[in-house]
C-alpha positions in Angstrom: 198.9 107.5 186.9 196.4 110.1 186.2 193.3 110.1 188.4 191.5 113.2 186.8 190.4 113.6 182.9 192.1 115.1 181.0 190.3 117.9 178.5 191.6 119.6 175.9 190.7 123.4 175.0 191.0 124.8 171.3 190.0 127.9 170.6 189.5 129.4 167.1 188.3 132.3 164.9 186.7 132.7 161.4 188.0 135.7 159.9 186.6 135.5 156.6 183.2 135.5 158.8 181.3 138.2 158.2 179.1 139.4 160.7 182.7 138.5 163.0 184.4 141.2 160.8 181.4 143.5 161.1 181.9 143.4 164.5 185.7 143.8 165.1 185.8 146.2 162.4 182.9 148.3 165.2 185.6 148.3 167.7 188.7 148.9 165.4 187.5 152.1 164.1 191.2 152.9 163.1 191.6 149.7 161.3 195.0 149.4 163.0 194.2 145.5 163.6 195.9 143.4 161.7 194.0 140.4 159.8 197.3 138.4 159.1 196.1 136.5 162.7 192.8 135.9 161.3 194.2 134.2 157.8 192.4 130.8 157.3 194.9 127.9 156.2 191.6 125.6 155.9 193.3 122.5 157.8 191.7 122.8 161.1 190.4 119.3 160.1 193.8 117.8 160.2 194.0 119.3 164.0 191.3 117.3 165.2 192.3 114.0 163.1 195.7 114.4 165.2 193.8 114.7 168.3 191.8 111.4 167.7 194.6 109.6 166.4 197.6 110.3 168.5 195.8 111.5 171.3 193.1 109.3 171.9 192.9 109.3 175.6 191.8 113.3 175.8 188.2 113.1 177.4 186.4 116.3 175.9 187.8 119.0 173.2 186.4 122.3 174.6 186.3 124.3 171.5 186.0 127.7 172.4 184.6 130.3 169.3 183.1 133.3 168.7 180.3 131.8 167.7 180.7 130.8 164.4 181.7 126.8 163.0 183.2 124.9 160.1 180.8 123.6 158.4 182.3 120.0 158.4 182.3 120.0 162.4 179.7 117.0 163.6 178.6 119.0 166.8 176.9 115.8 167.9 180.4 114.0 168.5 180.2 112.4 172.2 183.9 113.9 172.8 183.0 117.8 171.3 181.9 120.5 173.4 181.1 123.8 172.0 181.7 126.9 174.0 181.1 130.2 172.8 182.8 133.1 174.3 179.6 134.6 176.0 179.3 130.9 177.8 182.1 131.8 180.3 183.3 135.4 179.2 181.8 137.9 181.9 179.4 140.3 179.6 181.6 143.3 180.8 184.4 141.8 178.5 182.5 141.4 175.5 183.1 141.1 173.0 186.6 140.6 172.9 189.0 139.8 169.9 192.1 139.3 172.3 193.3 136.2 172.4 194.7 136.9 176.4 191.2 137.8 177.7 189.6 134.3 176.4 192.7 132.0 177.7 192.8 134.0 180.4 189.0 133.0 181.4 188.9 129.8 181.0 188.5 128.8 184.6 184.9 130.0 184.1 184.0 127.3 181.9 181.6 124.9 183.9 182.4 121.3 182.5 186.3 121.8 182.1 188.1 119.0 183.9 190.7 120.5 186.4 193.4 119.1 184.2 193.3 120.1 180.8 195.6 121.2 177.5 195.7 124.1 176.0 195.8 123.7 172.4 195.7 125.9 169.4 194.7 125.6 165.7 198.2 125.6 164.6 199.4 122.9 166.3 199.5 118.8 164.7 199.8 115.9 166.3 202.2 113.6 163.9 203.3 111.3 166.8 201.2 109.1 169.7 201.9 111.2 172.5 201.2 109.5 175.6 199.5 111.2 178.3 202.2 111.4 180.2 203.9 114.4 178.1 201.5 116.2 180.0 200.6 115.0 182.8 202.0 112.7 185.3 200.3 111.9 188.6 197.6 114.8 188.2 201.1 117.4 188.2 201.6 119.3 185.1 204.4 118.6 183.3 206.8 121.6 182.8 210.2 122.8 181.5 211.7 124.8 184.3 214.3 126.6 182.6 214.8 130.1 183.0 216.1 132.4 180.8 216.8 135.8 179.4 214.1 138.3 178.6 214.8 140.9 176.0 212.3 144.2 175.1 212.5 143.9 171.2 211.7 147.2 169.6 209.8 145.9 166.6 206.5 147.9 166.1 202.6 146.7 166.2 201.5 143.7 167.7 204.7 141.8 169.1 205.9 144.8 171.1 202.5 144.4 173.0 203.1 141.5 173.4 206.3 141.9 174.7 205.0 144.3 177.6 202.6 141.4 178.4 205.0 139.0 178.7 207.0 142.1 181.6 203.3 141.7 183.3 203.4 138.5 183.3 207.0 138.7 185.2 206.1 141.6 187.8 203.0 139.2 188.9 205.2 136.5 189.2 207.9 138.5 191.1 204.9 139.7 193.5 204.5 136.2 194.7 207.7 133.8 194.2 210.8 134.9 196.0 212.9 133.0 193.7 215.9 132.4 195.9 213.1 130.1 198.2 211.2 128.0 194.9 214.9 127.2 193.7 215.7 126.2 197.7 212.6 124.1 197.9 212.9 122.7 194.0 216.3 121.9 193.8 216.1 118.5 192.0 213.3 119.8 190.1 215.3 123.3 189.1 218.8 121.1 188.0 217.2 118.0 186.9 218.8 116.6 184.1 216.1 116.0 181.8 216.7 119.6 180.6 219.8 118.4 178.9 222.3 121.7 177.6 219.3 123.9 178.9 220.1 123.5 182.1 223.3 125.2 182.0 220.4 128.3 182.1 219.5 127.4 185.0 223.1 127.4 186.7 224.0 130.7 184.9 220.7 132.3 186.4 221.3 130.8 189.5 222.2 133.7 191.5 219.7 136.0 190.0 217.4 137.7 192.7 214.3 137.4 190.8 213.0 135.9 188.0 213.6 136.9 184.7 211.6 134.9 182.5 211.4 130.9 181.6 211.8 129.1 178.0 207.8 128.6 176.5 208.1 125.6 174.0 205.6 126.5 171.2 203.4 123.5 172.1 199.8 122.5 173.7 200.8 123.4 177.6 199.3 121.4 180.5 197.0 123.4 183.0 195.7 123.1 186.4 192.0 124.6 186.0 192.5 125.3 189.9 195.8 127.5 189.6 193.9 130.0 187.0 191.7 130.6 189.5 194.2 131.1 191.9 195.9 134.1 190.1 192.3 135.8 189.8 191.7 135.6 193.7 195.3 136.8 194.3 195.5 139.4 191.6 191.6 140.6 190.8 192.3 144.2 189.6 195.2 143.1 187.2 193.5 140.7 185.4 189.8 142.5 185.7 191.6 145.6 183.9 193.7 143.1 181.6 190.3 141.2 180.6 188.6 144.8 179.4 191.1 145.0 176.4 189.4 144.0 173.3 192.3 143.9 171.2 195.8 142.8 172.4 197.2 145.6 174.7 200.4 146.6 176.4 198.5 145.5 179.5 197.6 142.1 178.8 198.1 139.2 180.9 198.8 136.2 179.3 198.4 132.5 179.4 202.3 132.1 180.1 201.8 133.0 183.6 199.7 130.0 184.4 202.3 127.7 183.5 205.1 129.5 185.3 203.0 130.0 188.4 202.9 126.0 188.5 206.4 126.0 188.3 206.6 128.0 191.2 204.6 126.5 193.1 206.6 123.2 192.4 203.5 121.3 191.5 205.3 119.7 188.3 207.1 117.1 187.2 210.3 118.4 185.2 209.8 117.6 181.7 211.4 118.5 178.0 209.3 119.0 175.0 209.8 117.8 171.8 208.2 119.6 169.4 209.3 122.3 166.5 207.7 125.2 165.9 208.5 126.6 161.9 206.8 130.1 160.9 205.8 129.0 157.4 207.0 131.4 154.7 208.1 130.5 151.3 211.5 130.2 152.2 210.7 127.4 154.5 207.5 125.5 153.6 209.1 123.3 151.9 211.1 121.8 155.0 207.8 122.1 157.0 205.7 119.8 154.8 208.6 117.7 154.6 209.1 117.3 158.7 204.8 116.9 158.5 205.2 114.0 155.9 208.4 112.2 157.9 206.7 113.2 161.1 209.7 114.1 162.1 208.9 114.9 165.6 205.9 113.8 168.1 203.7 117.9 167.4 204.7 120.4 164.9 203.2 123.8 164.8 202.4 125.7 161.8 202.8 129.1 162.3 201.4 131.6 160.0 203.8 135.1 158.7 201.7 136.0 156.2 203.6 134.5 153.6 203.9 136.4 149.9 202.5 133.7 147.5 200.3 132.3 150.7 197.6 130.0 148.5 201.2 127.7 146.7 202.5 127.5 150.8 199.1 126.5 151.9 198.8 123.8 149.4 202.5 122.2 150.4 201.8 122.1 153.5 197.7 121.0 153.8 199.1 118.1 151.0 201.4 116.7 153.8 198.8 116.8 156.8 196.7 114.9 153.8 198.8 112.8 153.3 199.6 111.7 157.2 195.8 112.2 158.2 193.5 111.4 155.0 190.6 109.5 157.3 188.2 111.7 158.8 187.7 111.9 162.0 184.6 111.3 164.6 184.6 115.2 165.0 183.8 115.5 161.5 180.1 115.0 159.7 
């Protein structure tokens, strides 16, 4: 039983917006940006008509922008609340088109419950998920399954990444001595609810430090609190991490957050149960399909940048149609 609201954060971009280009394109004089991230599928609509439907018991959807909205949005809806990134985004880090410095702020926003989910705009609800897949007892609820980390050498934005997730690993490092979480978590480290995962866990049981942990490509439970823990404990990181406009091989990301709760042991050990596809045209087929069999309880629709993007697009906005025609009470 949940004493504490739950919230739900979403944040989102317009990049056919263009006073938001203008302004990116002030910053990335080079153009060495890609746009691919900022590709519009046109089905946020079908995120919130999840959110409604499957998750009714979410208190307020924090939707976090630029400062720019669809024009379908009702932002009179009881449950909405509208938060633009110079609401909670120190000045100093503005503006910012890096998706690390505005998760990675989020414990300044006023109104957000302690609990909350973080969502993202390609991520559908086909299922009633309970609110238990994501909290239980005011504890997040976590996969604590560790696993291999390897550098990849690919070029542009995901080796950035990459070096953010090594950050995210030295500040964990800093502050966990592994062998004592896995002493004081045993049943919550082995539990079997991790099913053939956990043989991870026994395999990295000896390890001295932590290597990294398995990050289901899902909404993620978060403990407002334990944000604003890792800013009090490591203030120069993330102050420097927050001053990259664009994603950076110093970035912090939101990762950490859920790791440090696992950590901490403040979780309940939990396996999710959603599928992640990274819609091409090899593929879309099978992802419209798993949308229209809602084939599993949240799917997320990952954009590549697909050749022939308007004919994938179409598949697979036809199958959230056809799952979610009614609008919902975030729409006009």
């Amino acid at each position: 039983m949940n004493t504490r609201p739950i919230d739900l954060v979403l944040p989102w971009v317009d990049g056919s917006d263009p006073a938001w280009r203008a302004e990116k394109n002030r910053y990335d004089t080079d153009h060495t940006v890609s746009d691919v991230r900022f590709e519009s599928w046109d089905n946020l609509q079908y995120v919130f008509r999840g959110i409604e439907k499957f998750m009714p018991w979410v208190h307020h959807v924090f939707f976090v922008t630029w400062g720019h909205l669809p024009d379908w949005l009702d932002t009179s809806c009881e449950r909405l609340r509208i938060v633009r990134h110079s609401d909670y985004i120190p000045a100093r880090y503005l503006p910012t088109f890096n998706s690390n410095v505005i998760e990675m702020n989020y414990f300044r926003i006023a109104d957000l419950s302690e609990n909350f989910i973080l969502f993202n705009d390609d991520l559908f609800p086909l299922q009633p998920i309970p609110e238990s897949y994501y909290f239980q007892n005011d504890l997040p609820c976590e996969e604590a399954v560790e696993t291999h980390f390897i550098l990849k050498a690919d070029k542009g934005m995901d080796l950035q990444m990459n070096y953010a997730c090594v950050n995210n690993m030295v500040l964990l490092n800093r502050h966990f001595d592994k062998r004592q979480v896995v002493q004081a978590n045993y049943d919550k480290w082995f539990s079997p609810v991790y099913g053939k995962r956990l043989e991870q866990n026994q395999n990295l049981r000896y390890w001295n430090h932590f290597e990294s942990f398995v990050y289901p490509h899902e909404a993620m439970p978060m403990k407002k609190s334990v944000l604003r823990e890792i800013w009090e404990k490591e203030p120069e990181t993330l102050d420097r991490a927050s001053c990259n406009r664009f994603r950076s091989h110093s970035d912090i990301t939101q990762r950490l957050i859920t790791m440090w709760q696992i950590c901490s042991g403040n979780f309940v050990p939990h396996k999710y149960q959603g599928r992640l596809f990274l819609v091409d045209e090899s593929n879309y087929r099978e992802a419209a399909a798993a949308v229209r069999e809602r084939a599993c309880p949240i799917v997320s629709l990952n954009e590549s940048a697909p050749e022939g993007f308007d004919a994938v697009r179409e598949a697979v906005n036809r199958a959230l149609e056809s799952i979610l025609p009614e609008k919902s009470g975030f729409e006009r």
